[in-house]
Structures are given as structure tokens and as C-alpha cells.
N, C-alpha and C positions, 0 to 999 in steps of 0.2 A: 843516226848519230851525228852525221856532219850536221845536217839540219840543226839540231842540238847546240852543236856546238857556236855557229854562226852567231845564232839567238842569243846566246850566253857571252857571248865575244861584244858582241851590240849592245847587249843593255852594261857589261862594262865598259862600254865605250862611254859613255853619257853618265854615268855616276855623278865626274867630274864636274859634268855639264851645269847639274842645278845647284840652282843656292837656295835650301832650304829654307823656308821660313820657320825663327824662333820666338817666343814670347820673351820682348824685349828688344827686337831687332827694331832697327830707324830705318826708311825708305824714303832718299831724295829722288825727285825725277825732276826731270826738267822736258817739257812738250810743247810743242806747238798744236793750238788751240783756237779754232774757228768754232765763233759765235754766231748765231743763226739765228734772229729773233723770229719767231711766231706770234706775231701779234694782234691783237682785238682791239679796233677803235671804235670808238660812236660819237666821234670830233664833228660832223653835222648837226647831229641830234642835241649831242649837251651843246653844242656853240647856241642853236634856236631854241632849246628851254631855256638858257641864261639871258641872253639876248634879242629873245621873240622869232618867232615862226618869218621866215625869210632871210634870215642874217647867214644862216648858210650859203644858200644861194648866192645872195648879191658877194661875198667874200672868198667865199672859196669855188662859185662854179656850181655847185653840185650840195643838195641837202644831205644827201649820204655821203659824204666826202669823212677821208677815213685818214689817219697818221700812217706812213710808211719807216720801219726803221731797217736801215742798212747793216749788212753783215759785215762783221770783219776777224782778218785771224791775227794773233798776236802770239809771244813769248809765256809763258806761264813757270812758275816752280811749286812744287807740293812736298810735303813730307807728312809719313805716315807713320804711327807707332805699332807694332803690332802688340796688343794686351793679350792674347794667347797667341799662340800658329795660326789661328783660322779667323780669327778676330783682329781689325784695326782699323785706326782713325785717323781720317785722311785730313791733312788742312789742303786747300787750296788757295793759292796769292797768285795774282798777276798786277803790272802795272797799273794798268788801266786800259778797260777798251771802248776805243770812239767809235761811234754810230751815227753816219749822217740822217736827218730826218725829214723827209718829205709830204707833202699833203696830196692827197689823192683828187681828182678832178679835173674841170678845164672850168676858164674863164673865168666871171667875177672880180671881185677887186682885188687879188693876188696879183702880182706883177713877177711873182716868180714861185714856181711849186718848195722851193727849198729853204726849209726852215734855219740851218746848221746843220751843227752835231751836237750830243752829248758824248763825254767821257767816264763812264760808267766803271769805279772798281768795287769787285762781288768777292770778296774772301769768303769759300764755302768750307763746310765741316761737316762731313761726314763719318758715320760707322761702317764698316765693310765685312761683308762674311764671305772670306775665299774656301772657296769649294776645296782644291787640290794643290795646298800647299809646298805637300813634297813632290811634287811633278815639275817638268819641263812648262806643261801648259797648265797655267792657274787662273781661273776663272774667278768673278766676284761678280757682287750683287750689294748694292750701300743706298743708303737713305741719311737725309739730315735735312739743313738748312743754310741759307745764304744770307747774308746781309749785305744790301748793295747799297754805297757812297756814290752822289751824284757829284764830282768832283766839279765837273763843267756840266750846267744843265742849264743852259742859257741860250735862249731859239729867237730869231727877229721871223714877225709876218710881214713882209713887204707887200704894202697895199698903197691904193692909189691914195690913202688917206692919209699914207704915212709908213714909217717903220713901226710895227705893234709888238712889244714884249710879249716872249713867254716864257713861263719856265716848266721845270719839272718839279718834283717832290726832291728833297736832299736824302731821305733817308727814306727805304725800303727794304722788308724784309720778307722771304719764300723761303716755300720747301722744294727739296729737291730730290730726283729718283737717278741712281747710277746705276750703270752696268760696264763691265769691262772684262780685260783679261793681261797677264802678264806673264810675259815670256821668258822663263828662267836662264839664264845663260850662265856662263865660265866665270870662277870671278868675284859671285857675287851680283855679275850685273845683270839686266832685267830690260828687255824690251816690254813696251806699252802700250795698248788699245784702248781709248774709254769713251764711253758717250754718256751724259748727261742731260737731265730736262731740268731746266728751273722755271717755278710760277713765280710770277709777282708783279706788279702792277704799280704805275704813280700816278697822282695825279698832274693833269695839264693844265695850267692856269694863263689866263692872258690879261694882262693889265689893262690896257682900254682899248677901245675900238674907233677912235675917232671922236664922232658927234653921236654914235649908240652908245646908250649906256654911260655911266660915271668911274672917273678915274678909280683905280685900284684893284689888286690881281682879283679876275673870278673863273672858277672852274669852268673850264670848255672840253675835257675830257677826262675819261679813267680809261688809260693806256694797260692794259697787259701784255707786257711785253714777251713773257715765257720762251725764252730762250732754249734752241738747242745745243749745246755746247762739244762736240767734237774733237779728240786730242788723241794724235802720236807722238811719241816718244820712248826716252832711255829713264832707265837710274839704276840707281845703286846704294844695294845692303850695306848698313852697316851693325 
């Protein structure tokens, strides 16, 4: 019976605790979110099918020489509607996040492996289906899509030929696969877990080369970038 009673003592304890999801409720959060690109270059290969068999080498060092892009973590806001209890749709905005970008190799006429950065903002929308909404621990599972603005997409090759333009793509668009969990608290308010994968890819164009080739941007890669996107945080029901 005491046994009993504890158990019965406990789960009124935590009644208070959660904040039910209702069809119609709004969910801000606000997290901190580390970008993690994975990505696939063949910046040797298209550099000597654009520019002939060799121009890798003598440029970048290496005919397999590959795009590097750096991580970084940034501020984010999201807001989610719930269209039933178990059902909702997530926006995601962040300012913008920069990525410095590097060329892989040694030697050649690079006179420095480092391209820049890009300033990439990806506002994503997804659909969400939370497993255990009237619980403490609420799990989810979401799919959609990103549309990523190349804000800054503007790269210098520094070669012994000269400074060589590059840029990126302005606009791209992926799909994307989430998984997370949210942690109901007092309130209303809601601790946060979520990891996300986005695909997508631009292309890399470089304006000229020197004395190879004639003036005007030509493709020297298809970058997929396919991020992993990483975020803790808070928010709150309304």
C-alpha cells in the first residue's frame, strides 16, 4: 500500500510538469545550432574536363584536389504550429551561417589553400509527427525541404597568375530528414534536442584562369554540401 501510495504521490507530482500539446498551439524556440557540412567535391576532375587534363595539377597541387567547407555554430529561431496534437509544422530561420572554404592539396600555383567564406541562409519547413505528446518526453520524427540563399558566395583563388574568381550558385534547393525530442516542462516551457540532414548541392564556377582558357565563369565543380545540422535549446507554448 505505501508502495502505492508513493507512485500515486509521483505521478501527481509532474501533472503540473507538462504542457500538453493542443491542435492549434504555436511553439517558439530559440537554439543554438552547429552546422556540420558533409561534403562531395570533384574540383580536380571538373577543373581538367573544363580546362584539359593537367590544370588540376599545375593549380591546385593535386588532380584529386577536393573543396573543404568549415563548420560553424550560430543562433537560430523556429516556430511550429501544431495542426492536430501529434501533427506540426516546423519553420526554421537563422541569420546566416558562414563557412570558410578551403581547397584540398599541396603545391601548384595556389599560393594559399584558402578560398574565403560563404554566408549561406537555409530557412527549412518541415512536417513533424510527435510520437507522445501528452508526456514529459516527446519524441518526433519530420521531413521537408530547405531553400538555401547564397547571401555572400564570393571565393578568390590566389594563384601565382593572379587573384581568380569564384563563385557559388545564388539559389539552391534540398530535402531534408529530422529527428528530435522535446522536453516538456512547468509552464508551458519545453527543453530541446534535434538533429537534422540536409542535401543539396551548387554549383562552383570560376571566371578565368589566367592564360588557360577565355574569360568568363566556367563550371569547375558540383559541390554537395549536405549538412548536418545539430541544435539545443528552449521554447515555449503558446
Amino acid at each position: 500500500m505505501k508502495k502505492t501510495l508513493l507512485v500515486l504521490a509521483l505521478a501527481a507530482a509532474f501533472v503540473p510538469v507538462l504542457a500538453q500539446a493542443e491542435a492549434g498551439d504555436i511553439v517558439v524556440r530559440l537554439r543554438a545550432t552547429h552546422v556540420a557540412p558533409d561534403e562531395s567535391s570533384n574540383l580536380g576532375g571538373q577543373t581538367d574536363a573544363t580546362y584539359g587534363t593537367g590544370t588540376a595539377q599545375a593549380v591546385y597541387g593535386s588532380p584529386d584536389a577536393k573543396l573543404q567547407v568549415g563548420s560553424n555554430t550560430i543562433p537560430e529561431i523556429d516556430f511550429s504550429y501544431y495542426i492536430t496534437k501529434n501533427i506540426a509544422a516546423e519553420l526554421i530561420l537563422a541569420l546566416g551561417t558562414r563557412h570558410d572554404v578551403k581547397v584540398s592539396g599541396t603545391g601548384g600555383a595556389l599560393t594559399s589553400r584558402d578560398l574565403g567564406s560563404v554566408n549561406l541562409l537555409p530557412p527549412t519547413l518541415t512536417a513533424q509527427w510527435h510520437f507522445m505528446p501528452d508526456t514529459m518526453i516527446d519524441p518526433y520524427l519530420g521531413a521537408g525541404g530547405a531553400y538555401v540563399l547564397g547571401m555572400d558566395r564570393s571565393l578568390t583563388a590566389h594563384t601565382t597568375l593572379g587573384d581568380v574568381p569564384i563563385r557559388t550558385d545564388r539559389h539552391a534547393f534540398g530535402a531534408v530528414l529530422q529527428a528530435g525530442v522535446d522536453i516538456n516542462l512547468q509552464d508551458k516551457w519545453l527543453l530541446n534536442f534535434d538533429v537534422k540532414k540536409l542535401w543539396f548541392n551548387t554549383d562552383v564556377k570560376l571566371d578565368t584562369l589566367g592564360a588557360i582558357g577565355t574569360a568568363g565563369y566556367k563550371k569547375i565543380d558540383s559541390l554537395d554540401v549536405d549538412p548536418w545540422v545539430i541544435s539545443i535549446g528552449f521554447g515555449k507554448k503558446f
